[in-house]
PyMOL CGO cylinders between C-alpha atoms (Angstrom):
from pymol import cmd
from pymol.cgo import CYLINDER

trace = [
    CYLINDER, 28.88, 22.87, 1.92, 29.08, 23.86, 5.49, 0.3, 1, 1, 1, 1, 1, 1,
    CYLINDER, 29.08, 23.86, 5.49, 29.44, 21.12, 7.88, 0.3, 1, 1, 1, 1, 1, 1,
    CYLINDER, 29.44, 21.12, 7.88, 28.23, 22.98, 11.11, 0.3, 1, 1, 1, 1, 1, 1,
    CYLINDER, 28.23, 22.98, 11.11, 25.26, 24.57, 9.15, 0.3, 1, 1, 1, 1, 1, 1,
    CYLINDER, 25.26, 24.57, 9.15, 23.95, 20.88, 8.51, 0.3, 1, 1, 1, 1, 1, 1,
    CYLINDER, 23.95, 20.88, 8.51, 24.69, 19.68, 11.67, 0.3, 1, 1, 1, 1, 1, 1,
    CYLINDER, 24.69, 19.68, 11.67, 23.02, 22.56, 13.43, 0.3, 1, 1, 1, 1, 1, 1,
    CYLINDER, 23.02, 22.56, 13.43, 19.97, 21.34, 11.25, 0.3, 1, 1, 1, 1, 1, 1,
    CYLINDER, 19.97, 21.34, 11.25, 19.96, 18.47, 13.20, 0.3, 1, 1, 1, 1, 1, 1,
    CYLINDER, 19.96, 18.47, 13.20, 18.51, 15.13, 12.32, 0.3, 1, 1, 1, 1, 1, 1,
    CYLINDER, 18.51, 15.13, 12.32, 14.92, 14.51, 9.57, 0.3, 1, 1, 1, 1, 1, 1,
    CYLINDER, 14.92, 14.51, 9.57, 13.77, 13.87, 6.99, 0.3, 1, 1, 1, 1, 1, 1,
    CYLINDER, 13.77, 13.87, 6.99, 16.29, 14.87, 4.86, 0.3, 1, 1, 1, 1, 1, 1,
    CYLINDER, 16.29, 14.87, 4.86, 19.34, 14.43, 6.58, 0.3, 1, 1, 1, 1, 1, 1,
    CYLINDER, 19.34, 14.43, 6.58, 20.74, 11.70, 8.98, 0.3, 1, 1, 1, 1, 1, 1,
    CYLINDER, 20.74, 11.70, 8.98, 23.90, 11.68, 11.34, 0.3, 1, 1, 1, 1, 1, 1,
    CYLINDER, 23.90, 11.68, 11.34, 25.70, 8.28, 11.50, 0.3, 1, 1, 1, 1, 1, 1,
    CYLINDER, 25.70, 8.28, 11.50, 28.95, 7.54, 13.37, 0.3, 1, 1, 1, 1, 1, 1,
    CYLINDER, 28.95, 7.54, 13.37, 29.99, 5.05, 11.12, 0.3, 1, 1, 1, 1, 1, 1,
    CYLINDER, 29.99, 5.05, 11.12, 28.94, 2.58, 8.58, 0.3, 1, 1, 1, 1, 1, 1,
    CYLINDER, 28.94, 2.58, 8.58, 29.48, -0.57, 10.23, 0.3, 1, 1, 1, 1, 1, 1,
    CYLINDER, 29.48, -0.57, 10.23, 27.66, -3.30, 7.76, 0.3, 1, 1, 1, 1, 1, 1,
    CYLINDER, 27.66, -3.30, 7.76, 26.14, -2.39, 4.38, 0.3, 1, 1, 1, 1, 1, 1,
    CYLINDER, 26.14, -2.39, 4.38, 22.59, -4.22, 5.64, 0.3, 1, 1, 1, 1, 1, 1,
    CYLINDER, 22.59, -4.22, 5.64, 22.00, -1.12, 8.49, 0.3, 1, 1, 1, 1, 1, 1,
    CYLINDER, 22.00, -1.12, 8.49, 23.06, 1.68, 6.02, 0.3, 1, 1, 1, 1, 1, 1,
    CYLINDER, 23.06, 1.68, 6.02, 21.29, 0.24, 2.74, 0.3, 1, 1, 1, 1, 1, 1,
    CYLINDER, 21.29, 0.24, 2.74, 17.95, 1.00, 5.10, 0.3, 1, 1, 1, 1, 1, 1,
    CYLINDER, 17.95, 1.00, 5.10, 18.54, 4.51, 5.74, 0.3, 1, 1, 1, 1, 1, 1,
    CYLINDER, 18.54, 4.51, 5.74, 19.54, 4.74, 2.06, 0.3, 1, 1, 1, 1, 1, 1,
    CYLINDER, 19.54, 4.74, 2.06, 16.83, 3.50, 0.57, 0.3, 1, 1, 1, 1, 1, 1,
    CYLINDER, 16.83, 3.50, 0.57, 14.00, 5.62, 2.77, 0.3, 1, 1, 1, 1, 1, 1,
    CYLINDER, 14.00, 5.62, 2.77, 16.03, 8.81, 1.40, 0.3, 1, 1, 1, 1, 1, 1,
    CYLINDER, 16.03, 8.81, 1.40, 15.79, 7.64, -1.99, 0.3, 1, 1, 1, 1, 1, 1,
    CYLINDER, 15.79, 7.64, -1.99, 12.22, 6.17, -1.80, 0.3, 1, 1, 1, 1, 1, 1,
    CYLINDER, 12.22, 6.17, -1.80, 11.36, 9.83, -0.28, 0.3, 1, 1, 1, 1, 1, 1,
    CYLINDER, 11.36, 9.83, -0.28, 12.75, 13.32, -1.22, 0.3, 1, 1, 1, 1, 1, 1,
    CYLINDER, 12.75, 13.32, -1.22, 16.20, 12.44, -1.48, 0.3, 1, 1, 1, 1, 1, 1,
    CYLINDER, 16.20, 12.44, -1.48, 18.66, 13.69, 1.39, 0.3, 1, 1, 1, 1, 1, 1,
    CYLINDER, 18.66, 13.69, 1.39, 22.29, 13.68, 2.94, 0.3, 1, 1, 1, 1, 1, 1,
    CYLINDER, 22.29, 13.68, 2.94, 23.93, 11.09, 5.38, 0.3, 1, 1, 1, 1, 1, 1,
    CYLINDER, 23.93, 11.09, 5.38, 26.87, 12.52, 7.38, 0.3, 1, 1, 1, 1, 1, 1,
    CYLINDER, 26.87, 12.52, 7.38, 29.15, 9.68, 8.12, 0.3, 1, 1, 1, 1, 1, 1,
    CYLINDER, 29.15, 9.68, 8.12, 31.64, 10.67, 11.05, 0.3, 1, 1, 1, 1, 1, 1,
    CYLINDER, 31.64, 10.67, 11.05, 29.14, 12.65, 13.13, 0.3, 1, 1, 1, 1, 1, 1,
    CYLINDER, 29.14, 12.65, 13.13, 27.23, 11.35, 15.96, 0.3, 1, 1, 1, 1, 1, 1,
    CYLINDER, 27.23, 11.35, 15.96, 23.33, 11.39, 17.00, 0.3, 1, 1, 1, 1, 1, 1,
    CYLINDER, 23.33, 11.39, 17.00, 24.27, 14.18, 19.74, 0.3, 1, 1, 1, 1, 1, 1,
    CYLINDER, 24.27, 14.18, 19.74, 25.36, 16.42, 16.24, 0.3, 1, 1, 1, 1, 1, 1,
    CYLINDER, 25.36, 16.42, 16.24, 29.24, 16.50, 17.56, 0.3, 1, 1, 1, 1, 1, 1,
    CYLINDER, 29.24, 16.50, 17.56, 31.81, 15.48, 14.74, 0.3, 1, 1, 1, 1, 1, 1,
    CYLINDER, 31.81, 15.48, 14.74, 33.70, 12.48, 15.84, 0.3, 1, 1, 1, 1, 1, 1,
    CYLINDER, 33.70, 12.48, 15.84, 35.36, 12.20, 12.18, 0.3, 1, 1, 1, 1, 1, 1,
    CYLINDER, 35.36, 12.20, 12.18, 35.93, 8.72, 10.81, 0.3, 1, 1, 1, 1, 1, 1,
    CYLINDER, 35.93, 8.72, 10.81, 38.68, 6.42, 11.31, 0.3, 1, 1, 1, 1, 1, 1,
    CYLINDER, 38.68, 6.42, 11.31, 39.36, 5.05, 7.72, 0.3, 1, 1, 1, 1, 1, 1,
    CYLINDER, 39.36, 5.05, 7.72, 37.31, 7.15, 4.71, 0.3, 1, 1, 1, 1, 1, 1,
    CYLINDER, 37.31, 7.15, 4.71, 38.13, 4.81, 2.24, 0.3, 1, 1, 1, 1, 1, 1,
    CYLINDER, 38.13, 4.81, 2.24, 36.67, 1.77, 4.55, 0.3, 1, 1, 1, 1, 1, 1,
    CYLINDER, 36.67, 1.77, 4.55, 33.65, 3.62, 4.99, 0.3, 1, 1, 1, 1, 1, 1,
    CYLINDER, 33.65, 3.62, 4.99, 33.27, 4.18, 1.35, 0.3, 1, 1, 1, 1, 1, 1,
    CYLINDER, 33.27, 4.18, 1.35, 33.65, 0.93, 0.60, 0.3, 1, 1, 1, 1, 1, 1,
    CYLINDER, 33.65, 0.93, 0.60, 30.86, -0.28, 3.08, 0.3, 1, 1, 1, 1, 1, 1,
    CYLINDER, 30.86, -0.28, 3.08, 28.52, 2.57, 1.00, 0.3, 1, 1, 1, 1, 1, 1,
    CYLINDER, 28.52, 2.57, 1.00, 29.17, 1.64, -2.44, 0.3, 1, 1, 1, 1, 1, 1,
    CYLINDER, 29.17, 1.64, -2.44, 28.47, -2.19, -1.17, 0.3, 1, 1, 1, 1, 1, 1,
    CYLINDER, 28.47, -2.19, -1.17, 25.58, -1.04, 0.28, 0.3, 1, 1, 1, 1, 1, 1,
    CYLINDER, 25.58, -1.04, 0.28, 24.30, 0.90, -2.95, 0.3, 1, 1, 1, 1, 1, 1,
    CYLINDER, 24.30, 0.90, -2.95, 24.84, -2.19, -5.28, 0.3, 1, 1, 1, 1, 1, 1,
    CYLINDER, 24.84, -2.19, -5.28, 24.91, -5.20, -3.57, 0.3, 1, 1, 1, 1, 1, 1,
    CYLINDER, 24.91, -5.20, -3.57, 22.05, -4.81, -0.87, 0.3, 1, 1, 1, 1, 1, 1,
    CYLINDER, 22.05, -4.81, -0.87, 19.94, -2.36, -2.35, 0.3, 1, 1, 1, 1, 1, 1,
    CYLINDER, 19.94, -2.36, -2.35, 17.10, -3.69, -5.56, 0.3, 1, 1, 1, 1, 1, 1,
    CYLINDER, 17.10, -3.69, -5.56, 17.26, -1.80, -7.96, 0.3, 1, 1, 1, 1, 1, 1,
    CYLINDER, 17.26, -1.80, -7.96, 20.81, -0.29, -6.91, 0.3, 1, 1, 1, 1, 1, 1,
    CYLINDER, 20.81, -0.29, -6.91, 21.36, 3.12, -6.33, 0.3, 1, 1, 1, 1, 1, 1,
    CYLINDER, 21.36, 3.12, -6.33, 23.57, 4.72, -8.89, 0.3, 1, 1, 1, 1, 1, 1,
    CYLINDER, 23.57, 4.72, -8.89, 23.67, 8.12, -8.22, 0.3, 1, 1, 1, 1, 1, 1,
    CYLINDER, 23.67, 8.12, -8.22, 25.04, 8.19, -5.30, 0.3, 1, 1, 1, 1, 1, 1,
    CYLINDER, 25.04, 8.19, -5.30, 27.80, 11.58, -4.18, 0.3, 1, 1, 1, 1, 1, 1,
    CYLINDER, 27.80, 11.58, -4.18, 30.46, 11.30, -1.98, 0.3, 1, 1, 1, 1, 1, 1,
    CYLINDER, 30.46, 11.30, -1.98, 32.40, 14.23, -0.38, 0.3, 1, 1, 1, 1, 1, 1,
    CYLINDER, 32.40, 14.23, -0.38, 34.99, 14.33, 2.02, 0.3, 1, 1, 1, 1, 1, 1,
    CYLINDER, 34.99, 14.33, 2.02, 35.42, 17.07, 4.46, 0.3, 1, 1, 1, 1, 1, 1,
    CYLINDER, 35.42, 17.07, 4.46, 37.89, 17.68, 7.10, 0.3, 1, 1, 1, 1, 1, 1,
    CYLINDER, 37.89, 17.68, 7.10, 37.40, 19.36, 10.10, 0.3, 1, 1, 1, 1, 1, 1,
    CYLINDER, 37.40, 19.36, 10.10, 39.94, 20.15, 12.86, 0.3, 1, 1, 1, 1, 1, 1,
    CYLINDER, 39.94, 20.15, 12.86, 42.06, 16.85, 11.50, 0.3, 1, 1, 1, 1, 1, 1,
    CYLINDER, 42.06, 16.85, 11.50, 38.46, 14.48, 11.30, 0.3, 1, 1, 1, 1, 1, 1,
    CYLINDER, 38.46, 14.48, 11.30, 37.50, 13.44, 8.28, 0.3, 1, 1, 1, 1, 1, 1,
    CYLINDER, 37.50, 13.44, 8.28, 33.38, 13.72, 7.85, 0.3, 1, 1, 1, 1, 1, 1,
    CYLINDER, 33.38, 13.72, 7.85, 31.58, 11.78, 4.64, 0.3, 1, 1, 1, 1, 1, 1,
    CYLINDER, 31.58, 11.78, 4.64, 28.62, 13.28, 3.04, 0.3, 1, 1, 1, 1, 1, 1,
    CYLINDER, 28.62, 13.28, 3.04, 26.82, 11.46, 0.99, 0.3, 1, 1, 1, 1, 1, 1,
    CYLINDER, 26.82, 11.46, 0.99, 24.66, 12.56, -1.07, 0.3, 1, 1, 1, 1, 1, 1,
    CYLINDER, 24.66, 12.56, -1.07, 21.22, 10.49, -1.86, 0.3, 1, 1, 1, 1, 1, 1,
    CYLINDER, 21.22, 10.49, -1.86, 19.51, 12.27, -5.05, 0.3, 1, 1, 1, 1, 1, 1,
    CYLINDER, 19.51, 12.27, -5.05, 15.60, 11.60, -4.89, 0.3, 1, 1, 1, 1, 1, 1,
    CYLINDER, 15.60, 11.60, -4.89, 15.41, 8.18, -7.07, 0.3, 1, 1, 1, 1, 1, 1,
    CYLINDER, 15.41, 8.18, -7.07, 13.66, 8.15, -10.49, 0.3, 1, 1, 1, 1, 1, 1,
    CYLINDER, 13.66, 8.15, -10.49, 13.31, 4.29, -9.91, 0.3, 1, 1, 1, 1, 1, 1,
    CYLINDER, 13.31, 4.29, -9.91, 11.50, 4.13, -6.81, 0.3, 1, 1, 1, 1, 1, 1,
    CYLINDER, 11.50, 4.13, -6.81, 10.61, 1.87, -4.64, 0.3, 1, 1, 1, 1, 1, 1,
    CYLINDER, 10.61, 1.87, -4.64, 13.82, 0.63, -3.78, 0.3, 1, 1, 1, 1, 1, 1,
    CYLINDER, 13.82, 0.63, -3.78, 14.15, -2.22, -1.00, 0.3, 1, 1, 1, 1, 1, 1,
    CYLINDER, 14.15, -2.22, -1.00, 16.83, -2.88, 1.32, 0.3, 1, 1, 1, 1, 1, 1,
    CYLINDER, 16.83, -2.88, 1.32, 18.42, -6.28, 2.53, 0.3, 1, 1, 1, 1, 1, 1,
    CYLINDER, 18.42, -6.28, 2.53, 18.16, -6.15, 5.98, 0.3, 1, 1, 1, 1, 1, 1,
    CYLINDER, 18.16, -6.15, 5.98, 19.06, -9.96, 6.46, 0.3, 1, 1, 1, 1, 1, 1,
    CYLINDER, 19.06, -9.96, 6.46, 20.00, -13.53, 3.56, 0.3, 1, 1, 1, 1, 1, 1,
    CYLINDER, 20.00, -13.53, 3.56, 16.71, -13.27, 1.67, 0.3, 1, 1, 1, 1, 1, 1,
    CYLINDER, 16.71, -13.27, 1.67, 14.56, -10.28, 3.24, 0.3, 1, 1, 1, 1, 1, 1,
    CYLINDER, 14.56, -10.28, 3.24, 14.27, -7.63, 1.30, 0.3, 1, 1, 1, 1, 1, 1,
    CYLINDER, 14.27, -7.63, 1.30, 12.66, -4.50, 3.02, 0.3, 1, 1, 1, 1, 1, 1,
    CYLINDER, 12.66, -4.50, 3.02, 10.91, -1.13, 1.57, 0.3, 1, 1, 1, 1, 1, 1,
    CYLINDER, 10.91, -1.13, 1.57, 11.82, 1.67, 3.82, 0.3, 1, 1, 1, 1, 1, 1,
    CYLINDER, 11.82, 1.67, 3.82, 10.66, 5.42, 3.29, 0.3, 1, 1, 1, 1, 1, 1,
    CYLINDER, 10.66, 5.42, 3.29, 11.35, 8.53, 5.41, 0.3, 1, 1, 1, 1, 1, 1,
    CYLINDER, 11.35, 8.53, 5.41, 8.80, 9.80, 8.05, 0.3, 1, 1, 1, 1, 1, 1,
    CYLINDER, 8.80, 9.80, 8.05, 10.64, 12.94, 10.24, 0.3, 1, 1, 1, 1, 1, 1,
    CYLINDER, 10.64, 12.94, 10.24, 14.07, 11.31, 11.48, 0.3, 1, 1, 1, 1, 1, 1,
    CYLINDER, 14.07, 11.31, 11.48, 13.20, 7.99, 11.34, 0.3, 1, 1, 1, 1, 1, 1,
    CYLINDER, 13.20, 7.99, 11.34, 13.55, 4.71, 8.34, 0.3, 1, 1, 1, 1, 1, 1,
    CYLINDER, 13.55, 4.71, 8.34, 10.33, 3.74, 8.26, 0.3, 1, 1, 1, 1, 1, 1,
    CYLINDER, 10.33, 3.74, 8.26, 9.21, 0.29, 6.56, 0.3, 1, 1, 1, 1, 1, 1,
    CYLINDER, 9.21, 0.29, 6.56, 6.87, 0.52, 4.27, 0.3, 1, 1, 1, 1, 1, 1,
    CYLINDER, 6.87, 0.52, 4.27, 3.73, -1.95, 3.12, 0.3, 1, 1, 1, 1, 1, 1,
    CYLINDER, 3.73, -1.95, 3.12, 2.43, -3.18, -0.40, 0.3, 1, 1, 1, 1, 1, 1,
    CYLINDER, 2.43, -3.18, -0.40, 0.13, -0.11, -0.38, 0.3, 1, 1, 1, 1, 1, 1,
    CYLINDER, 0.13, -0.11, -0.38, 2.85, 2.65, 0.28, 0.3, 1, 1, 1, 1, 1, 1,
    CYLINDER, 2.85, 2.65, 0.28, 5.64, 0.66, -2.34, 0.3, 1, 1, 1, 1, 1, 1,
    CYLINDER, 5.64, 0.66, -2.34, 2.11, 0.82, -5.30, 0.3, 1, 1, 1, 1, 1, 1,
    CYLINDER, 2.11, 0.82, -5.30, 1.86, 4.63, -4.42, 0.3, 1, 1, 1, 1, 1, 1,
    CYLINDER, 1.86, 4.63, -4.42, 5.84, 4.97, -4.34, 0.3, 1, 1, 1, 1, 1, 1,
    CYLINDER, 5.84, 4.97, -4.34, 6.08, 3.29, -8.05, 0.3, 1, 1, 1, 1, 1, 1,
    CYLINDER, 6.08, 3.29, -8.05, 3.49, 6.39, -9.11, 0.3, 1, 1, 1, 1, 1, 1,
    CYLINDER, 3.49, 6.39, -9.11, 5.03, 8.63, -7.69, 0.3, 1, 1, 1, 1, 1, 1,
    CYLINDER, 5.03, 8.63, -7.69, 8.87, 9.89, -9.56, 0.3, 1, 1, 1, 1, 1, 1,
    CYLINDER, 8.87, 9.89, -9.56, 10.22, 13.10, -8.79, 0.3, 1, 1, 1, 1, 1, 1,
    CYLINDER, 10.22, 13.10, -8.79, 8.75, 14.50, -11.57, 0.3, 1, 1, 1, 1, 1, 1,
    CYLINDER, 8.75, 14.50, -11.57, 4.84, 13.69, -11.35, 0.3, 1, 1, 1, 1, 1, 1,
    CYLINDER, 4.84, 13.69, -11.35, 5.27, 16.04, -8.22, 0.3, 1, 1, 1, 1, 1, 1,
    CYLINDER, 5.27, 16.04, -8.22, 4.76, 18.94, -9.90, 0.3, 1, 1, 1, 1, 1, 1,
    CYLINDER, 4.76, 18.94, -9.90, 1.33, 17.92, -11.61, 0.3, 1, 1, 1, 1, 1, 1,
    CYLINDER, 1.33, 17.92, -11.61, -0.52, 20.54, -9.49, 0.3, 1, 1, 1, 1, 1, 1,
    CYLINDER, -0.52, 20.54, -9.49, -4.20, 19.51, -9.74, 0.3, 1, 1, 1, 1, 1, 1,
    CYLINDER, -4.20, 19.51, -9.74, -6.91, 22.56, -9.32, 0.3, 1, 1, 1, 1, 1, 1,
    CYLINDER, -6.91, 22.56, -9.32, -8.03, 20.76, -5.87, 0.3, 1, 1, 1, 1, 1, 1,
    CYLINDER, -8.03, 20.76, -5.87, -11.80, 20.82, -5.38, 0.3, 1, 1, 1, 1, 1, 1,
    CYLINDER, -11.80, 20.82, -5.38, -13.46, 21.69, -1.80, 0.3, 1, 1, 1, 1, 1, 1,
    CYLINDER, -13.46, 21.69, -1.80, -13.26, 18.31, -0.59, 0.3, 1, 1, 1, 1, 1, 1,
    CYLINDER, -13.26, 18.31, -0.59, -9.87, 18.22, -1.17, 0.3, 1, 1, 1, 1, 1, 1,
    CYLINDER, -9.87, 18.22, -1.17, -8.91, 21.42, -0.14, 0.3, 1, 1, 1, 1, 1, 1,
    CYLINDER, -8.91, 21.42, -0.14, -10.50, 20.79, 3.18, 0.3, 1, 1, 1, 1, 1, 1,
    CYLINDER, -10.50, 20.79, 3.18, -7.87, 18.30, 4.03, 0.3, 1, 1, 1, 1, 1, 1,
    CYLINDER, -7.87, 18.30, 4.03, -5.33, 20.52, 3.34, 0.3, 1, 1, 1, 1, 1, 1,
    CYLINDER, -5.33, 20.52, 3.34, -7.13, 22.87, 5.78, 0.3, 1, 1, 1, 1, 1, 1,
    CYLINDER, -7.13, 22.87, 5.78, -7.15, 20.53, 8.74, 0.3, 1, 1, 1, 1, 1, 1,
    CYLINDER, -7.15, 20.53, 8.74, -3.39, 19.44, 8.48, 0.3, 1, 1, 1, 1, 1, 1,
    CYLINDER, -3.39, 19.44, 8.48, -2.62, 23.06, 8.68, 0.3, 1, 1, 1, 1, 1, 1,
    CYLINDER, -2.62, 23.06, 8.68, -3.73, 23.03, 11.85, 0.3, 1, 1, 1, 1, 1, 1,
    CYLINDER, -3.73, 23.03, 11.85, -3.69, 19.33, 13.38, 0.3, 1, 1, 1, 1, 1, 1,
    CYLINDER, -3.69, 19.33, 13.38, -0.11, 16.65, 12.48, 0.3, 1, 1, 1, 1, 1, 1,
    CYLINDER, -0.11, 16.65, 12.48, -2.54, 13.82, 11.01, 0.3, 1, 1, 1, 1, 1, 1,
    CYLINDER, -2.54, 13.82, 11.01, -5.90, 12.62, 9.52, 0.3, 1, 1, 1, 1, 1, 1,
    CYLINDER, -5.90, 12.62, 9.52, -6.79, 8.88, 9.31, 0.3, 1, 1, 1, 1, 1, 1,
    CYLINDER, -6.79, 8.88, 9.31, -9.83, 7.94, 6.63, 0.3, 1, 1, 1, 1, 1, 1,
    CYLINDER, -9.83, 7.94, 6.63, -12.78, 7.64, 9.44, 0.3, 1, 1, 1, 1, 1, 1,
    CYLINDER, -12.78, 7.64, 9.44, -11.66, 11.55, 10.27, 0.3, 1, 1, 1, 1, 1, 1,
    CYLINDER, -11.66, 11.55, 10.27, -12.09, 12.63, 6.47, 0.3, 1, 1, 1, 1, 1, 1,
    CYLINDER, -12.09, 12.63, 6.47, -14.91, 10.74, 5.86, 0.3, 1, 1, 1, 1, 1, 1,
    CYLINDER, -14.91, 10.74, 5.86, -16.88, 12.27, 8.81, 0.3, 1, 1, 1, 1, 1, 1,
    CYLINDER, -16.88, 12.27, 8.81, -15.31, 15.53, 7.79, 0.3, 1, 1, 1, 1, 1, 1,
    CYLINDER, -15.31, 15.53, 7.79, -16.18, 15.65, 4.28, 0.3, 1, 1, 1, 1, 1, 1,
    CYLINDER, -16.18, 15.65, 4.28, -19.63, 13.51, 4.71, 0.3, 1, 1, 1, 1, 1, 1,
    CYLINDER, -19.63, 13.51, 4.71, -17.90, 10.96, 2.17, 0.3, 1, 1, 1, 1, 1, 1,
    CYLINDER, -17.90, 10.96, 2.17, -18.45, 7.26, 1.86, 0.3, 1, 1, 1, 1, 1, 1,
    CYLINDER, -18.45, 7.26, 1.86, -14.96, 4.93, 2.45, 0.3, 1, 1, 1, 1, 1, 1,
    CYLINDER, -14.96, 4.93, 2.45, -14.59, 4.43, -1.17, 0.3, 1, 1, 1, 1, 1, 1,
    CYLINDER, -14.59, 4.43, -1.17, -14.85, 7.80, -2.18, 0.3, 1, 1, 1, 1, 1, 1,
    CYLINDER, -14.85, 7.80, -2.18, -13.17, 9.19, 0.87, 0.3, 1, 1, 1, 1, 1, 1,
    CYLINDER, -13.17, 9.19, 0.87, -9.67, 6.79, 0.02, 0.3, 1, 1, 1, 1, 1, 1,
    CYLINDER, -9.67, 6.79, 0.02, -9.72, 7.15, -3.26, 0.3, 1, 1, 1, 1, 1, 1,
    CYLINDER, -9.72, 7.15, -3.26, -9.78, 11.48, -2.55, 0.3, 1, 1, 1, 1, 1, 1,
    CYLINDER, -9.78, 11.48, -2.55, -6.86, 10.47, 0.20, 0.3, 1, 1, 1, 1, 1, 1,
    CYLINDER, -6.86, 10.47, 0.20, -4.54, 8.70, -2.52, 0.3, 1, 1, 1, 1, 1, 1,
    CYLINDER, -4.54, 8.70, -2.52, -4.79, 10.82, -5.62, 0.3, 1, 1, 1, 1, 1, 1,
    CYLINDER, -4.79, 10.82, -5.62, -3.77, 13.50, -3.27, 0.3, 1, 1, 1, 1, 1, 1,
    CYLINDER, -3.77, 13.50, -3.27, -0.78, 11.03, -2.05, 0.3, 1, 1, 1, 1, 1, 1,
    CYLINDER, -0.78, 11.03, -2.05, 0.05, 10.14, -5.86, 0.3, 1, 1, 1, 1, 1, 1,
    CYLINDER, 0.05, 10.14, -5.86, 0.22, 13.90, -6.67, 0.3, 1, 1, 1, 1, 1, 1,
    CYLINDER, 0.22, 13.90, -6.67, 2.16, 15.19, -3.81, 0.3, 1, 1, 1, 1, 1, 1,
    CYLINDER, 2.16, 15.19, -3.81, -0.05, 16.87, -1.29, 0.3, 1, 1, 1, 1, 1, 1,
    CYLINDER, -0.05, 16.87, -1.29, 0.35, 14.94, 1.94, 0.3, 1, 1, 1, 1, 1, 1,
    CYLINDER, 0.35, 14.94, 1.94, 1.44, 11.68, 2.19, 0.3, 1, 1, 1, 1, 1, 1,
    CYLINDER, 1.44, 11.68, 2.19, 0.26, 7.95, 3.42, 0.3, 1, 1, 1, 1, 1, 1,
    CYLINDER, 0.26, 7.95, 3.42, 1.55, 6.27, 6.69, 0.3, 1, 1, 1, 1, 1, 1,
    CYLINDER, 1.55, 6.27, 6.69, 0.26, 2.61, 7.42, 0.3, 1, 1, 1, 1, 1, 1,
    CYLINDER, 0.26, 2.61, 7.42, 3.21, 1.37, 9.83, 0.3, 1, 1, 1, 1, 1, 1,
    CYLINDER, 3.21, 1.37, 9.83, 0.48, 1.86, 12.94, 0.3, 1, 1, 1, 1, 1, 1,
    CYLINDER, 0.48, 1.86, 12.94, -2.94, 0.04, 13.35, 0.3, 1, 1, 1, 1, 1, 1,
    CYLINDER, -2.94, 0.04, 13.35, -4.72, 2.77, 11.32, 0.3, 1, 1, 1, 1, 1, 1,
    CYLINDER, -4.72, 2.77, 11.32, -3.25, 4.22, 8.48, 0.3, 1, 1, 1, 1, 1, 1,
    CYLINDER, -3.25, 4.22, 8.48, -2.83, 8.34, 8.39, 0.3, 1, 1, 1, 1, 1, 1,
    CYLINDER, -2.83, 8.34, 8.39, -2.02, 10.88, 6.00, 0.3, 1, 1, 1, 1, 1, 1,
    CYLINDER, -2.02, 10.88, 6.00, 0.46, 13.84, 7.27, 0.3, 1, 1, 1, 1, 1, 1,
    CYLINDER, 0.46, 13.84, 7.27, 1.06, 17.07, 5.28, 0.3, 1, 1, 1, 1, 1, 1,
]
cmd.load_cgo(trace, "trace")
């Protein structure tokens, strides 16, 4: 795997840059949005700016991840891959976070709060009752159930070509649907894969 050809990826959803590990509560978030979401790589020992400042002691920082993956994460992460590069005397981690099979996963972000996270572009994003239902539907492999889509359905695939979201009023008025009919389109095309839900902001959206 080459280490510049990641980095010069830069930072989304499926890869994050962290300069170290410091406490298994702040990595067990961006582990479990990778896991709750398409699965991805954390580079441990490169910074937000993409340069490789290498870590100090590998074996520390694996320790803090395999804490993390056990201990703070419900139900733990298993799968996890480690691999340890070295560049120009720095040692980099990847780790490698395998789309979960299990999902939703949440994260212990303090004694006694447990947190869903999933991945939206760069960021950890925490999730709601509605997103964690949709996430427990939706394994790795019930992504390739490609439905024939009818028009209605086809025609929100048509406007996220060509604008970044859609909330429910904007398909309904599209489409000429009632709510109920117009949600329920929304989330079997969530559940099988098409675009996906968002409900962090004061109206929920769906995004390609």
């Amino acid at each position: 795997m080459d280490l510049f050809e990641l980095i010069a990826r830069g930072e989304g959803e499926e890869l994050e840059f962290k300069q170290k590990t410091t406490h298994p509560h702040r990595i067990s978030r961006t582990l479990v949005s990778l896991a709750n979401t398409r699965g991805g790589l954390v580079l441990v020992g490169v910074d937000d700016a993409g340069r490789v400042i290498g870590v100090r002691d590998a074996e520390e920082e694996l320790f803090v991840l395999r804490e993390a993956a056990q201990h703070y994460i419900e139900p733990p992460l298993t799968s996890l891959r480690f691999e340890e590069l070295e560049e120009e005397g720095r040692t980099v981690l990847i780790v490698t976070v395998p789309e979960s099979r299990n999902k939703p996963h949440r994260a212990q972000v303090a004694p006694d709060d447990w947190r869903g996270y999933v991945r939206v572009r760069d960021a950890s994003v925490q999730t709601s009752g509605l997103t964690e239902k949709l996430l427990e539907r939706q394994q790795p492999e019930s992504r390739f159930e490609k439905l024939p889509l009818n028009k209605q359905e086809l025609a929100v695939l048509d406007y996220l070509k060509t604008h970044p979201r859609i909330t429910l009023a904007q398909f309904m008025k599209l489409v000429n649907f009632g709510k109920r009919r117009a949600f329920q389109t929304l989330i079997k095309l969530v559940l099988h894969g098409y675009i996906r839900h968002h409900d962090k902001e004061k109206e929920p959206y769906y995004t390609l």
